[in-house]
TORVEXPA-397057 format. One record per residue (C-alpha): residue number from 1; residue in one letter; x, y, z. Coordinates in steps of 0.25 Angstrom, whole numbers, plus 2048, in hexadecimal, padded with zeros to 3 digits. Example, Ala and Ser with C-alpha at 12.3 -4.5 7.8 and 13.67 -1.06 7.14 Angstrom:
REM TORVEXPA-397057
R,1,A,831,7EE,81F
R,2,S,837,7FC,81D
END
This chain:
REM TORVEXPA-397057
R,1,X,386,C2E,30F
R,2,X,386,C3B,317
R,3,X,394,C3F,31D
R,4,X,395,C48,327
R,5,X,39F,C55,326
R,6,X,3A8,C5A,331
R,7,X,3A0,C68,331
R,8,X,394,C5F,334
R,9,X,399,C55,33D
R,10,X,39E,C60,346
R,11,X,38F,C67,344
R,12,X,38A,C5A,349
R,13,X,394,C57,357
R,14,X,391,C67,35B
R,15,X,381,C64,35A
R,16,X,384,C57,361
R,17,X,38D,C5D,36B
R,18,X,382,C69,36E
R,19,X,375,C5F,36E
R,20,X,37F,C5A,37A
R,21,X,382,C67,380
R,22,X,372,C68,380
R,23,X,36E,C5A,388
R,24,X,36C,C61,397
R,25,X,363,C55,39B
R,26,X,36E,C48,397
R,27,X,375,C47,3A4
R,28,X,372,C38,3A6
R,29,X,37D,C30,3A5
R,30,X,37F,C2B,397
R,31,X,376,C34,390
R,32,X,380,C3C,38A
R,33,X,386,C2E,384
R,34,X,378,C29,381
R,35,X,377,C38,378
R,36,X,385,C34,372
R,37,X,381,C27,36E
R,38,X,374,C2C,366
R,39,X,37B,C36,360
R,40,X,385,C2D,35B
R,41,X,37B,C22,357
R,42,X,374,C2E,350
R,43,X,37F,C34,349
R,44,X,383,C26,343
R,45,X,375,C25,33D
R,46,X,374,C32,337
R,47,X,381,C34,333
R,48,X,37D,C30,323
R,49,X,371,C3A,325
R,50,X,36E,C4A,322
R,51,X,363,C51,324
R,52,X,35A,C59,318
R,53,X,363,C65,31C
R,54,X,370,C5F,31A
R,55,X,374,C5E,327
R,56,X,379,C50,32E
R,57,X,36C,C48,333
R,58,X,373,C49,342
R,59,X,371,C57,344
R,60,X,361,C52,344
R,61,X,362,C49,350
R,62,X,36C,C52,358
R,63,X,361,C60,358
R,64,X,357,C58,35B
R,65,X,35E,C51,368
R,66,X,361,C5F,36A
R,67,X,352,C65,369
R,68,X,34E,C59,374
R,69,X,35B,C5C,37E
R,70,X,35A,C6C,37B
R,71,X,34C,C70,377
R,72,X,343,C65,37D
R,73,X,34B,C61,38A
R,74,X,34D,C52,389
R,75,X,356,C48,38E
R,76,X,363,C3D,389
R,77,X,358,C33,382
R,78,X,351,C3E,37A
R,79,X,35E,C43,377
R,80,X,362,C36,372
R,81,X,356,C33,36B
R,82,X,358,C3F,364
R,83,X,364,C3C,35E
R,84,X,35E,C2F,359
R,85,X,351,C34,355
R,86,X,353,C31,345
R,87,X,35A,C25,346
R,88,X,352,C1B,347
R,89,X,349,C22,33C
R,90,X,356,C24,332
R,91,X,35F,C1D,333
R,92,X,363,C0E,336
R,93,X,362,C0C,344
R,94,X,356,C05,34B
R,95,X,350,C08,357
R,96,X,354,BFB,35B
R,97,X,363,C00,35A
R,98,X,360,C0C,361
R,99,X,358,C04,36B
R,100,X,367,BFD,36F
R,101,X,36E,C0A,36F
R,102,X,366,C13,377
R,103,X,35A,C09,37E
R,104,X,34C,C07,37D
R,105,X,347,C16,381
R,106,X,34E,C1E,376
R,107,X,34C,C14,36D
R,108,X,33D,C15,370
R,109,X,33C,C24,36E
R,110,X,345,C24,361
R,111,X,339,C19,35C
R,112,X,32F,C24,361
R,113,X,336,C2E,359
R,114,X,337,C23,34C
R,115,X,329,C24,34C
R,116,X,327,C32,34D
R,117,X,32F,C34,343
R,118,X,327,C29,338
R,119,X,31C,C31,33D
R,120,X,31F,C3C,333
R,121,X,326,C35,328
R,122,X,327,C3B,31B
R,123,X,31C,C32,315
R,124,X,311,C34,31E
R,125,X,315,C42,326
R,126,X,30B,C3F,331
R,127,X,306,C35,335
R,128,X,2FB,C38,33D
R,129,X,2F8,C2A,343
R,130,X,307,C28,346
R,131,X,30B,C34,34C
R,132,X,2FE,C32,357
R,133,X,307,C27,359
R,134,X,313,C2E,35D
R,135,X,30D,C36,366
R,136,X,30A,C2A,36E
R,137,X,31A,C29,371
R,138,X,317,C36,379
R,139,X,314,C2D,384
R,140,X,31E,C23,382
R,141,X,32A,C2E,381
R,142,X,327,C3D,37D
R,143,X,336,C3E,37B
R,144,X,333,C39,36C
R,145,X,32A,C44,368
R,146,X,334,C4D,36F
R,147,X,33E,C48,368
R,148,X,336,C49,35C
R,149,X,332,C57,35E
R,150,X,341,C5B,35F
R,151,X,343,C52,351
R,152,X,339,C5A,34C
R,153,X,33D,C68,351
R,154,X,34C,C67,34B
R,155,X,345,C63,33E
R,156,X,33D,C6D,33D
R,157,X,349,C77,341
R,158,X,351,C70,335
R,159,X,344,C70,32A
R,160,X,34A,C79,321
R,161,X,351,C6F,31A
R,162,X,345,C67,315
R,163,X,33C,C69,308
R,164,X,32F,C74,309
R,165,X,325,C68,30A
R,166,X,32D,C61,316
R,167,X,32E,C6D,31E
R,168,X,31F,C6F,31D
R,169,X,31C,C61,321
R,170,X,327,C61,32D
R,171,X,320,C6E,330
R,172,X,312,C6B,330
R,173,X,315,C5F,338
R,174,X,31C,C67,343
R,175,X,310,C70,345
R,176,X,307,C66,345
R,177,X,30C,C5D,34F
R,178,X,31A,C5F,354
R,179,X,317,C6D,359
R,180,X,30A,C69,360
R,181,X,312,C5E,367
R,182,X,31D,C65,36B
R,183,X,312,C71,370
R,184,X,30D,C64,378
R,185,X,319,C5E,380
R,186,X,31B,C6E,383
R,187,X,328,C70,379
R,188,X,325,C7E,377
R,189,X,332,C82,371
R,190,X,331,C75,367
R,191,X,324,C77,362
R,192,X,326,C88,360
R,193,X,331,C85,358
R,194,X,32A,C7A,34F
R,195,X,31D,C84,34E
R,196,X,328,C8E,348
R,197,X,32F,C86,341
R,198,X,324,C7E,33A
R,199,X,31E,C8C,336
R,200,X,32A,C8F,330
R,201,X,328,C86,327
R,202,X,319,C86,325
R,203,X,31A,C97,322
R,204,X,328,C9B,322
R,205,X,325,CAA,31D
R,206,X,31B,CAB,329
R,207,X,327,CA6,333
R,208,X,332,CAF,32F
R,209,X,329,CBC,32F
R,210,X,325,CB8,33C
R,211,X,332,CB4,341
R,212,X,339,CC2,33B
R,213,X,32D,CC9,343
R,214,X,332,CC3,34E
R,215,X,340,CC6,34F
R,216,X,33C,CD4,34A
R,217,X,334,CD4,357
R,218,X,33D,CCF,361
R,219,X,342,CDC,367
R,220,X,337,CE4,36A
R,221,X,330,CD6,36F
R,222,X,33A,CD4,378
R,223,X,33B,CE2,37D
R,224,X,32D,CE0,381
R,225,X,32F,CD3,389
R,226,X,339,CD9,390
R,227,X,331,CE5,394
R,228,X,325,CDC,399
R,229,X,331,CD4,39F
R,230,X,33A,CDD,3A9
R,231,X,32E,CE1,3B3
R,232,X,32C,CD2,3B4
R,233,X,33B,CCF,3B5
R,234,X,33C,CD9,3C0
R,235,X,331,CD4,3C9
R,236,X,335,CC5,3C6
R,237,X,343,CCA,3CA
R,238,X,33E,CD0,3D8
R,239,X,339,CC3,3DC
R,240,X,343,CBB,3DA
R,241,X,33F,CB2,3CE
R,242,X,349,CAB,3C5
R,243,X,342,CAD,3B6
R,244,X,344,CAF,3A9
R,245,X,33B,CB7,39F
R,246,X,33B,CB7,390
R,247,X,330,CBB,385
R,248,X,329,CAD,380
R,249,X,32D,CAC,371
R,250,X,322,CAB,368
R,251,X,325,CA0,35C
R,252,X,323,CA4,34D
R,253,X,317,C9A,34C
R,254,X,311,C9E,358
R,255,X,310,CAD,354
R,256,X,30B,CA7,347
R,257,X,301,CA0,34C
R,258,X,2FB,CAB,355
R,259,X,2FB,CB2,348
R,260,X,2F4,CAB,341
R,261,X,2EA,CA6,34C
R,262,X,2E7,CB4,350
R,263,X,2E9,CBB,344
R,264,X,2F2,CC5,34A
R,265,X,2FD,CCB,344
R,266,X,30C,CC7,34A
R,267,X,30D,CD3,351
R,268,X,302,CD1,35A
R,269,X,306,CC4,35D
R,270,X,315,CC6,35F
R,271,X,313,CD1,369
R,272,X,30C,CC8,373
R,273,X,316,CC7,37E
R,274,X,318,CB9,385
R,275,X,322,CB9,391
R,276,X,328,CAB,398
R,277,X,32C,CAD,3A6
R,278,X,334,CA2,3A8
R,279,X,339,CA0,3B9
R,280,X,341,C97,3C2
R,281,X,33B,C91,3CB
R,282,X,33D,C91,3DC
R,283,X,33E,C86,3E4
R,284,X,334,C89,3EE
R,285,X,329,C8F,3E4
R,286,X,321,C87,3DB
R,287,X,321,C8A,3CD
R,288,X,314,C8D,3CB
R,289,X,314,C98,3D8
R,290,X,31F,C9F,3D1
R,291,X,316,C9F,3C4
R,292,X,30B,CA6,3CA
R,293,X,316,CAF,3D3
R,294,X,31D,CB3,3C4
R,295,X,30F,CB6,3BE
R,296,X,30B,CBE,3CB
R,297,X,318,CC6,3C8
R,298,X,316,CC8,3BB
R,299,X,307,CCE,3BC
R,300,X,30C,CD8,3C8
R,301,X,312,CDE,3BC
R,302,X,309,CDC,3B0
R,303,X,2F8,CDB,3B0
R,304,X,2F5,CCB,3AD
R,305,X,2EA,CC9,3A2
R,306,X,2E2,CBE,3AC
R,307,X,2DC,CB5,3A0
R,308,X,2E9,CB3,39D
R,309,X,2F1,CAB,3A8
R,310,X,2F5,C9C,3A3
R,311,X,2F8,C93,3B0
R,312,X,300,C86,3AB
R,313,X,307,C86,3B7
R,314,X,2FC,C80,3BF
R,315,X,2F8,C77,3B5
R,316,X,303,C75,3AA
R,317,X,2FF,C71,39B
R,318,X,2FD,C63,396
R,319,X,30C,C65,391
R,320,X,312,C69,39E
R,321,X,313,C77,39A
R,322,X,313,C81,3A7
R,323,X,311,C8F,3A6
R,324,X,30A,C9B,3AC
R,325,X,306,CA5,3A1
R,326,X,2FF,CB2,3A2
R,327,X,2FE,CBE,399
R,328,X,300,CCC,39E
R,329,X,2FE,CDB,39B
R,330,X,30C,CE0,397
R,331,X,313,CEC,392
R,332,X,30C,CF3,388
R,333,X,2FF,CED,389
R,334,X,302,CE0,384
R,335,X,2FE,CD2,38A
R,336,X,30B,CCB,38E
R,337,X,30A,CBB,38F
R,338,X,312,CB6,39C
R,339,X,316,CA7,39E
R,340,X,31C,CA3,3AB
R,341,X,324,C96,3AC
R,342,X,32E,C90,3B5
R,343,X,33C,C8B,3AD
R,344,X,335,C7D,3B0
R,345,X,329,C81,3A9
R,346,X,330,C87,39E
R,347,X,339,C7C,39B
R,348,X,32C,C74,39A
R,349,X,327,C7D,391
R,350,X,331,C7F,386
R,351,X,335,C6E,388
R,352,X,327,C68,38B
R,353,X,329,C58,38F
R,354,X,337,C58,38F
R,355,X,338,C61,39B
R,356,X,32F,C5B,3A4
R,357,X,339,C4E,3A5
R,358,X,342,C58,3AB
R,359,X,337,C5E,3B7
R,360,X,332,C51,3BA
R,361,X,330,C56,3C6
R,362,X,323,C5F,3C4
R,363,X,31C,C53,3BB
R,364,X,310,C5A,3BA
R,365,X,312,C5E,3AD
R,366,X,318,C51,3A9
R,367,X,30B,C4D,3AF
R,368,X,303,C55,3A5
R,369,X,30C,C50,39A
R,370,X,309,C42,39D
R,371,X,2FB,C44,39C
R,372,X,2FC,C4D,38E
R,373,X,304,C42,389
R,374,X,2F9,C36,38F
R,375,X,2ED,C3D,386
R,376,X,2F5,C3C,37A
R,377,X,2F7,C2D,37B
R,378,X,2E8,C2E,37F
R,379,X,2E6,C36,370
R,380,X,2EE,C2D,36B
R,381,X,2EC,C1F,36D
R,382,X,2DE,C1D,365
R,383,X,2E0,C1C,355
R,384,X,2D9,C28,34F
R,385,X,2D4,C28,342
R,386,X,2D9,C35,33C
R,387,X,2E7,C36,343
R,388,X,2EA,C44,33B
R,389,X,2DE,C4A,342
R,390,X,2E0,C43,34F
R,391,X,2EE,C49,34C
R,392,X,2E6,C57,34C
R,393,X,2E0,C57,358
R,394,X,2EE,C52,360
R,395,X,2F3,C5E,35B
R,396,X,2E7,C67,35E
R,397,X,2E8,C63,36C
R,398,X,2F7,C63,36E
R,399,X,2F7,C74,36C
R,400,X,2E9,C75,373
R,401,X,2EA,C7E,37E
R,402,X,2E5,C76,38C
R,403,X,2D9,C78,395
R,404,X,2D9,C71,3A4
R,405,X,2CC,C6A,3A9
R,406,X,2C7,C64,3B5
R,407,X,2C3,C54,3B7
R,408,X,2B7,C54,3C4
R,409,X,2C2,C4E,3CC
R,410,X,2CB,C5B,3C9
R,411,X,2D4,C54,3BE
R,412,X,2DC,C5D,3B5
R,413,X,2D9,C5B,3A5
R,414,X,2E0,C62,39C
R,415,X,2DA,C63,38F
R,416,X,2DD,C6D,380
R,417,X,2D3,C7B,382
R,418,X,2C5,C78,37A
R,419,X,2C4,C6B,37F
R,420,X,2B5,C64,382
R,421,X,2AF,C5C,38E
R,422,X,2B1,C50,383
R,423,X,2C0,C55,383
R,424,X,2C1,C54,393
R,425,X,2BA,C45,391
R,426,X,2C4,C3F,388
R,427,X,2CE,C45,38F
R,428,X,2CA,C3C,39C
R,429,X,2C6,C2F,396
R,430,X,2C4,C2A,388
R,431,X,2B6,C25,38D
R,432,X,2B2,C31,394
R,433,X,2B4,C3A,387
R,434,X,2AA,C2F,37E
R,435,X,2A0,C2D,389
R,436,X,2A1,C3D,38D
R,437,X,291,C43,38D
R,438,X,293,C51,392
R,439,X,29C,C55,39D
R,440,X,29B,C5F,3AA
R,441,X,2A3,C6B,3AB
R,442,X,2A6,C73,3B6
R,443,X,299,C6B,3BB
R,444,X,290,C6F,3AF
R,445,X,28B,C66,3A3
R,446,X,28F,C68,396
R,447,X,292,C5F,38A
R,448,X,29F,C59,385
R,449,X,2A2,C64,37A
R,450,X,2A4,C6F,387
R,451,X,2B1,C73,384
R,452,X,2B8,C75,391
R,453,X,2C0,C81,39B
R,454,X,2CC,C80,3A1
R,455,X,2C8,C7E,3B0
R,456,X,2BA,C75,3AD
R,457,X,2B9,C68,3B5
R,458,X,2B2,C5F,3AD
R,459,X,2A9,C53,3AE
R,460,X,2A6,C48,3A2
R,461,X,297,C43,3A1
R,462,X,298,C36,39A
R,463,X,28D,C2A,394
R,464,X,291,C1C,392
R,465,X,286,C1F,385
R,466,X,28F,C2B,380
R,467,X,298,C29,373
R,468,X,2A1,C32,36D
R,469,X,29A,C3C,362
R,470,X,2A2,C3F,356
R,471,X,29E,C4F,358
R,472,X,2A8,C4E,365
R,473,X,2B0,C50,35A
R,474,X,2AB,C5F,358
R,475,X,2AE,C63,366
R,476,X,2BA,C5A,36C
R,477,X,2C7,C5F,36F
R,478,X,2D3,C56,374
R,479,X,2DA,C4C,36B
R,480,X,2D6,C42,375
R,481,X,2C7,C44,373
R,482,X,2C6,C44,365
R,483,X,2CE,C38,362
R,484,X,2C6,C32,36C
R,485,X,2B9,C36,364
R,486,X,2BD,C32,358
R,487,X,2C1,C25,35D
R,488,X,2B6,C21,364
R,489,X,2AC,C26,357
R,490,X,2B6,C1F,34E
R,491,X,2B3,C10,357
R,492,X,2A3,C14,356
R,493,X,2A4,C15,348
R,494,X,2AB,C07,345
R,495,X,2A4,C00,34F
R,496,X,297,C06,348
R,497,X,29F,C00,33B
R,498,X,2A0,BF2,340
R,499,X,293,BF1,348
R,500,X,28C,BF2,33A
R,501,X,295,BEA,332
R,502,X,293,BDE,33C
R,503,X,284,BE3,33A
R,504,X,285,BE2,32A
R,505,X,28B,BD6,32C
R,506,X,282,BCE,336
R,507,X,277,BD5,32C
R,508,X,27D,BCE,31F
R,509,X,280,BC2,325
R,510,X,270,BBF,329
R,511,X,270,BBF,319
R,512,X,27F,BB6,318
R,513,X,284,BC1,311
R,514,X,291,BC8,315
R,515,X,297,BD6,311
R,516,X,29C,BD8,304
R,517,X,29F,BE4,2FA
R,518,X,294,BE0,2F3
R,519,X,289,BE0,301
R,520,X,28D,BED,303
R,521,X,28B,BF3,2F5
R,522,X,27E,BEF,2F9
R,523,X,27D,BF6,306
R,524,X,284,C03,306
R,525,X,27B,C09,2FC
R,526,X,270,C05,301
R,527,X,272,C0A,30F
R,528,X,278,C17,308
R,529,X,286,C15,30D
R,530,X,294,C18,306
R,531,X,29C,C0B,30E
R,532,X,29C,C00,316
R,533,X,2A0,C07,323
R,534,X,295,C11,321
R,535,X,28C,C06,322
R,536,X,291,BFC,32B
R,537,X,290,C0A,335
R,538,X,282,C0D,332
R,539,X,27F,BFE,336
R,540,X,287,BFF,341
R,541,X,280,C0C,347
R,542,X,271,C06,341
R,543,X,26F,C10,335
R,544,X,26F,C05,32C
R,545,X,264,BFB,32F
R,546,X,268,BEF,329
R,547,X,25A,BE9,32A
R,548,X,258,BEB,31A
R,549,X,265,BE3,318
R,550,X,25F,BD9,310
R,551,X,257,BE1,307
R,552,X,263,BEB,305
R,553,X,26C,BE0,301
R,554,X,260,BDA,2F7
R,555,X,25D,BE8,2F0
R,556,X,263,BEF,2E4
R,557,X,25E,BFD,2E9
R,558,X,265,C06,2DC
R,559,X,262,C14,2E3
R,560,X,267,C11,2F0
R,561,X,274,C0C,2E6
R,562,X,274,C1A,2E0
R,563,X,274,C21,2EC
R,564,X,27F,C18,2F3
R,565,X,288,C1D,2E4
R,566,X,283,C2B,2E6
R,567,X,289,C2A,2F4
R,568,X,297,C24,2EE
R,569,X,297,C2D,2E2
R,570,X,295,C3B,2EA
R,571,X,2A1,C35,2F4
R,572,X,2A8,C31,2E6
R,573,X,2A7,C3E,2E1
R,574,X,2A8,C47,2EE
R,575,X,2B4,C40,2EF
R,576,X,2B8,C42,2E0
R,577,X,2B4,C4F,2E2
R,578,X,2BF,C53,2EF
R,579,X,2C9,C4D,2E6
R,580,X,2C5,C57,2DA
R,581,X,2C7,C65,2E5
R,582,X,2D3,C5E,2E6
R,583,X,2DA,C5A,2D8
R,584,X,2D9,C64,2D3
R,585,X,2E7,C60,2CB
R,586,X,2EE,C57,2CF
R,587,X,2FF,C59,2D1
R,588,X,307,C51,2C9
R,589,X,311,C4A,2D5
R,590,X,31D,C4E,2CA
R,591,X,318,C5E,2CD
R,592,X,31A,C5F,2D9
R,593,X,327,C60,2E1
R,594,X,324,C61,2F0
R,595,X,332,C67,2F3
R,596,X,32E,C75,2EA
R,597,X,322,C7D,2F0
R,598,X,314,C7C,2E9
R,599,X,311,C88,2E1
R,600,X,304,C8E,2DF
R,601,X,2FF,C96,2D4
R,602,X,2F4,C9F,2D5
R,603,X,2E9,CA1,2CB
R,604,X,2EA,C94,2C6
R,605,X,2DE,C8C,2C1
R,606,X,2D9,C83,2CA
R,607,X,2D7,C77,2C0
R,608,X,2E8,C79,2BD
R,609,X,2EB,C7A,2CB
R,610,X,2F4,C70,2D1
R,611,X,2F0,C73,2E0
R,612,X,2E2,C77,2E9
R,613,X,2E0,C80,2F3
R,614,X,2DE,C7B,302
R,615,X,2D0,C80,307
R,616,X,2D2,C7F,315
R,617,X,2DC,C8A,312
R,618,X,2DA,C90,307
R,619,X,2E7,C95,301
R,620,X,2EA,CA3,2FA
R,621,X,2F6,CA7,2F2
R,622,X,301,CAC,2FD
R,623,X,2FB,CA4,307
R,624,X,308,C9A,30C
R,625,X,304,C8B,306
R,626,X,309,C7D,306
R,627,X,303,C72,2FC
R,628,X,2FD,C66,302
R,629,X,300,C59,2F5
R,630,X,2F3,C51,2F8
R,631,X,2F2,C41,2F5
R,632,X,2EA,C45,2E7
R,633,X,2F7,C4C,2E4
R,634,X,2F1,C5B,2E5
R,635,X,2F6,C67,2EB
R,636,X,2EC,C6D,2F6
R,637,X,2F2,C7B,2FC
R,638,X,2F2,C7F,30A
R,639,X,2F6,C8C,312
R,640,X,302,C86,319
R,641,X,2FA,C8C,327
R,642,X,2ED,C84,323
R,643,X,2EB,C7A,32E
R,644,X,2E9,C6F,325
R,645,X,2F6,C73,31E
R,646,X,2FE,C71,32C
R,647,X,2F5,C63,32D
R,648,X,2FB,C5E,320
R,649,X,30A,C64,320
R,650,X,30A,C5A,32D
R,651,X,301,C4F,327
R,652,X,305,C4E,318
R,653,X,312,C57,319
R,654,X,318,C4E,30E
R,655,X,30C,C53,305
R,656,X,30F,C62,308
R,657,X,315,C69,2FF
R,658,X,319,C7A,2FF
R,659,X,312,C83,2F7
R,660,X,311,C93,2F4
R,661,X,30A,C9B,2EC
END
């Protein structure tokens, strides 16, 4: 049992009292006793508990009610099911008790957050299947995965206190999907600081050294903005334009990542100015108008680079996100990006979702929300049979950059850039994507793999004879599409599977025989196939005659036996073959401690050695690694960049382990 100090219970009534200080939105009456009661409820359960770090467990539920009031924007009951987020999971208390507490409402979202959380349990870190699951409680109430966002945030804020190997797997979870949702519901702010904070842990040398340039930056970049700023101020001044202007902050993992995909240096990234004018608006002038007026301002001053105006104002992202951005020649011959945002659309933009519950009033954007929201259930609601890459393609889609395209009625369809004809057709109608044929745009013919422009209108040719092809594959784009694809291809193969089983088996009843091991010992050698799927399909689609069926089952036919064991022996030793590039020694389980790194020695014979080198990356001493424990007890050695590297640290982060050179 866990008793608390006085030091800590004072620590505790100061967080409580600030998370308090910090809830603008609970002016309902009773919300602020509905907030006591949780806390008191929480406190209560937790009081035995203390996080990895030390600290009393209460602490936990307290910042993360205070990320969702502070940081995110929410209400009373997010609040509330903040505080209790962990009980259910943790302690004693059912959901039923919290039910009779709190009603039916919180007690539904605190469910949702139950399951989130068995989603990443320490057995199976991600469960693939399950998680598409959660995301269908986006629909229900996205105040869960809000909830869950912040829960995941003051986690990663606190991750210092865990082992090398749970860091990495936190991490790698974090970058592979809480950061891309967050970058979805528009919670810029949120999904920075988990980008940061996850390369933190995936290469700390790199996030120091770019965060010590940084800092040792700061004041000749902010001499700059404010040169570029003070013509600007002046004229915005003169027309009587309540504003504010700062210097868009560029995160450590976002300087990083420009690095590496541009292979520039951090110099040339760093010195690419971004500016965020941010005004109130007037009650007589639409937002928009005052947009354009800001911008017409601004380029009476400095020279506007034409390929580079970005209008969300007209027509705001899928996430609700609203901005004018343009890029302009500033001092010293440098481009200067400029983003031009009312403190509606910029409370959108650093809150996502949450805002838009408090600027009901313009619903558009909740309008677009709602219809982002609608294509995930639609992604969602069909099994998939690999739910790691269907997992993949989610997350692809939820960073994509967005194109708009036309409907013949003049529709708006918004849709991630490269996306095909095919892409358009799934995104209007299941059917319409597997009977597409080609597709008009802009009035011309061209064929579904046309990958679209923003500003097309397009038109769907379909054939009732038309099926899906497996090389759509190749060329579609959307999440929607391909799991659409994969579906339907997977119901043509197992009706191809039972149409020739029923086949076989009208065939071996004309003989009163029925399907044993013993008929198809017969039968898949001689119709050179390695199982009874593979058979029962090549029936099915009429490969196989069975018009020789009698014959077949009457003769000893020892080559066609020799070749059918050639073809099980190759796949026996293809097989055994992959397992030998692999064990090349095994680790003994009492070796290896998962807590210490995994040291690597150089120069050491590759018959001794006690882990293999990953080929998709191709390792070199110095290069920053982790160890990836496979089921045959091996060590395989990644980058810690590698894709695939990120891929298992979320996957099979319990399997990770820290190694260095």
């Amino acid at each position: 049992m866990s008793i608390l100090t006085r030091a800590e219970k004072k620590d505790i009534r100061e967080k409580y009292a600030d998370l308090l200080r910090h809830c603008i939105r609970c002016n309902k009456k009773g919300d602020k006793e509905m907030i006591q009661r949780a806390f008191d409820l929480a406190y209560e359960a937790h009081k035995d508990m203390r996080r990895k770090s030390g600290e009393p467990y209460i602490i936990h539920p307290i910042a993360v009610a205070k990320i969702v009031t502070h940081e995110i924007g929410m209400g009373a009951k997010s609040i509330t099911c903040a505080l209790l987020h962990d009980v259910v999971e943790d302690t004693d208390y059912t959901l039923e008790e919290i039910k009779n507490h709190f009603g039916e409402k919180i007690a539904s979202i605190i469910d949702g957050l139950t399951k989130i959380a068995g989603v990443f349990d320490q057995k199976s870190s991600l469960q693939a299947e399950n998680f598409r699951k959660i995301l269908l409680t986006l629909s229900d109430d996205v105040r869960a995965i809000l909830i869950k966002l912040a829960d995941r945030l003051h986690n990663m804020r606190t991750l210092d206190s865990m082992p090398p190997n749970k860091q990495m797997k936190i991490a790698g979870e974090t970058t592979y999907l809480y950061a891309p949702i967050a970058h979805r519901l528009g919670l810029y702010a949120i999904k920075t600081e988990l980008e940061d904070l996850s390369l933190k842990y995936h290469h700390p040398k790199i996030y120091h050294e770019i965060g010590k340039k940084i800092k040792d930056n700061e004041k000749r970049r902010l001499a700059t903005i404010n040169q570029f700023s003070l013509p600007i101020t002046q004229k915005l001044n003169k027309n009587h334009i309540k504003f504010s202007i700062n210097g868009r902050p560029k995160s450590i993992a976002s300087i990083w990542n420009k690095m590496q995909r541009k292979n520039v240096p951090f110099e040339e990234v760093y010195d690419l100015l971004a500016i965020r004018i941010i005004f109130e608006p007037k009650s007589r002038i639409p937002e928009k108008t005052m947009c354009w007026n800001i911008y017409s301002l601004i380029t009476d001053i400095y020279i506007p680079k034409p390929d580079r105006i970005r209008d969300w104002v007209s027509q705001p992202k899928a996430n609700g996100y609203e901005a004018l951005h343009g890029t302009v020649m500033g001092p010293h011959g440098k481009w200067v990006e400029i983003q031009v945002r009312s403190t509606r659309m910029d409370e959108i933009a650093e809150r996502g979702y949450a805002a838009h519950w408090k600027y009901k009033a313009g619903s558009n954007q909740e309008r677009e929300l709602d219809k982002w929201i609608k294509k995930i259930r639609e992604m969602l609601e069909s099994p998939e049979s690999n739910a790691l890459e269907f997992l993949d393609d989610f997350k692809m889609n939820l960073f994509a950059s967005e194109i708009l395209v036309f409907t013949p009625k003049g529709h708006i369809k918004t849709l991630p850039t490269g996306s095909t004809a095919l892409d358009f057709a799934y995104d209007i109608h299941t059917e319409i994507g597997d009977k597409a044929i080609g597709a008009k745009v802009n009035y011309k013919l061209v064929g579904v793999s046309h990958i679209l422009n923003s500003g097309d209108q397009v038109e769907i040719l379909t054939s009732d004879k038309q099926q899906p092809q497996s090389e759509w594959l190749t060329f579609a784009k959307t999440a929607k599409a391909k799991s659409s694809i994969k579906n339907a291809l997977k119901a043509e193969t197992t009706n191809r599977i039972e149409k020739g089983k029923q086949i076989l088996e009208l065939k071996l009843k004309e003989f009163n025989l029925l399907p044993s091991s013993r008929i198809f010992k017969k039968l898949l050698p001689s119709y050179e196939v390695l199982n009874k799927d593979e058979l029962y399909s090549k029936i099915g689609t009429g490969l196989i005659s069975l018009d020789d069926l009698q014959k077949v089952l009457r003769k000893k036919t020892k080559k066609k036996l020799i070749r059918y064991w050639k073809l099980q022996f190759s796949k026996s030793a293809k097989s055994e073959e992959n397992k030998e590039d692999i064990e090349i020694k095994p680790i003994e389980k009492e070796k290896f401690d998962f807590k210490k790194p995994f040291i690597l020695r150089e120069n050491i014979d590759k018959t001794e050695s006690l882990y293999t080198i990953a080929k998709c990356c191709n390792p070199i001493p110095g290069d920053d690694v982790i160890g990836y424990k496979t089921p045959d007890e091996n060590i395989v050695i990644h980058k810690s960049k590698c894709p695939k590297a990120i891929k298992l640290m979320s996957s099979e982060g319990n399997s990770i382990v820290s190694a260095k050179w």
